[in-house]
C-alpha positions as CSV (number, residue, x, y, z in Angstrom):
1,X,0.0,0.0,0.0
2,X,1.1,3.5,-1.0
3,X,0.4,6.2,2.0
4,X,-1.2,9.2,-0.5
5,X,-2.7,12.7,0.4
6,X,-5.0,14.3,-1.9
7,X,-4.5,18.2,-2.2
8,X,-6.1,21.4,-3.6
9,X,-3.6,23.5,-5.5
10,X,-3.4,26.9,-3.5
11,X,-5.1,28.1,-6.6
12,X,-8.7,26.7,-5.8
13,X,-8.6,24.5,-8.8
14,X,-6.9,21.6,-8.9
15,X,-6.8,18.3,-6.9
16,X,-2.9,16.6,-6.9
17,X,-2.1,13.5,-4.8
18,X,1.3,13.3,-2.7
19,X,3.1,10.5,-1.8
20,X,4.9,11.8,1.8
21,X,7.4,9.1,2.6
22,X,8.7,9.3,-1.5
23,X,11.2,12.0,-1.7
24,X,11.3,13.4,-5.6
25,X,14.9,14.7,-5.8
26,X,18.2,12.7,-4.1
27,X,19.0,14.6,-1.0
28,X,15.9,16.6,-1.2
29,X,14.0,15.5,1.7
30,X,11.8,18.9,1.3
31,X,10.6,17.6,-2.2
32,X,7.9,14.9,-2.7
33,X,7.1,12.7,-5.7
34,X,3.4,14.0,-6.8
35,X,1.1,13.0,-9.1
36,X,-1.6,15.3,-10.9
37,X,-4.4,14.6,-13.6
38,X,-3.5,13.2,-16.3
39,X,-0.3,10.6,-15.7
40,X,2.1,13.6,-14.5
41,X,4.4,13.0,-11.6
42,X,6.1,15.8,-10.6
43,X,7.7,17.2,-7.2
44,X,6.0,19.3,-4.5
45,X,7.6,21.2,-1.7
46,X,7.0,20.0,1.7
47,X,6.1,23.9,2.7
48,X,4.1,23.9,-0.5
49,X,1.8,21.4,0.3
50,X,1.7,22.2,4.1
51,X,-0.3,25.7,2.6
52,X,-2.7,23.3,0.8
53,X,-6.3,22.4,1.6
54,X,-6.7,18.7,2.2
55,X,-9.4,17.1,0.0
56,X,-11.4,15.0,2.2
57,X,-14.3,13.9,0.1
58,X,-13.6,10.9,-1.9
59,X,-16.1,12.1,-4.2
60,X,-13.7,15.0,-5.4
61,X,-10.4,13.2,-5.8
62,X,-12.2,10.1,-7.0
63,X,-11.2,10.5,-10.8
64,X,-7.6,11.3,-9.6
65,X,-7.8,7.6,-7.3
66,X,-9.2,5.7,-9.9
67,X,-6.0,6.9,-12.6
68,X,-3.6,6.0,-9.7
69,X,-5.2,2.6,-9.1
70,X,-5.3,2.3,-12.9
71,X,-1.5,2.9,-13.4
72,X,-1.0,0.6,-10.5
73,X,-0.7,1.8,-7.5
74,X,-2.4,0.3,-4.4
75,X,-3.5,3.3,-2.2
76,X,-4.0,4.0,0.8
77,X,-5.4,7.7,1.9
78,X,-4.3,9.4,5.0
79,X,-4.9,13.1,6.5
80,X,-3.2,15.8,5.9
81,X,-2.4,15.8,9.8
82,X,-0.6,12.3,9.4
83,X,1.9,14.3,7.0
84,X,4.4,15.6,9.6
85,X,5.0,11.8,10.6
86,X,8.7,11.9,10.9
87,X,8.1,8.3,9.7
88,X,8.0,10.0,6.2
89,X,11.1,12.3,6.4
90,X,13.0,9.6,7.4
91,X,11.7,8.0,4.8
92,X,12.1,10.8,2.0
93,X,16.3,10.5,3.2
94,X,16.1,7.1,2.1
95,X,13.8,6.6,-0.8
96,X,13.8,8.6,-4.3
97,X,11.2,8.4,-7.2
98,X,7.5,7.4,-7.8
99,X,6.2,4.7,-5.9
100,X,4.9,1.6,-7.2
């Protein structure tokens, strides 16, 4: 299972999905592997998506869960309050790239 948050982009519009304990960049525990509509990972700051709303009805990041299940991924959502886990910056100093 892949830990995911689902986020609105500080612009109102969007829903993206993080993956906290995947770091995007080597050495760049700040940076985590994201995922927006349609099949485009990409890197979000840490202080980025701290700013963030969370998206807690599955109803409006359902679309975005269904493309990550499609691609493969087996999900499993958790809050936005979960995100600080040091759990996932030690994991960030460890791991680099998309999950799967």
């Amino acid at each position: 299972m892949t830990d995911v948050v689902f986020l609105r982009e500080l612009d109102g519009n969007d829903i993206f999905a993080v993956f906290p304990a995947h770091a995007a960049c080597v050495g760049r525990a700040d940076l985590m592997v994201c995922y927006a509509r349609v099949s485009q990972h990409s890197s979000a700051s840490y202080n980025y998506c701290n700013l963030c709303d969370e998206v807690t009805d599955a109803n409006e990041y359902a679309d975005l869960f269904n493309e990550l299940e499609c691609a493969g991924y087996e999900l499993y959502v958790i809050s936005k309050d979960r995100f600080n886990d040091s759990k996932y910056a030690a994991s960030r100093r460890r791991e680099v790239g998309p999950p799967m």
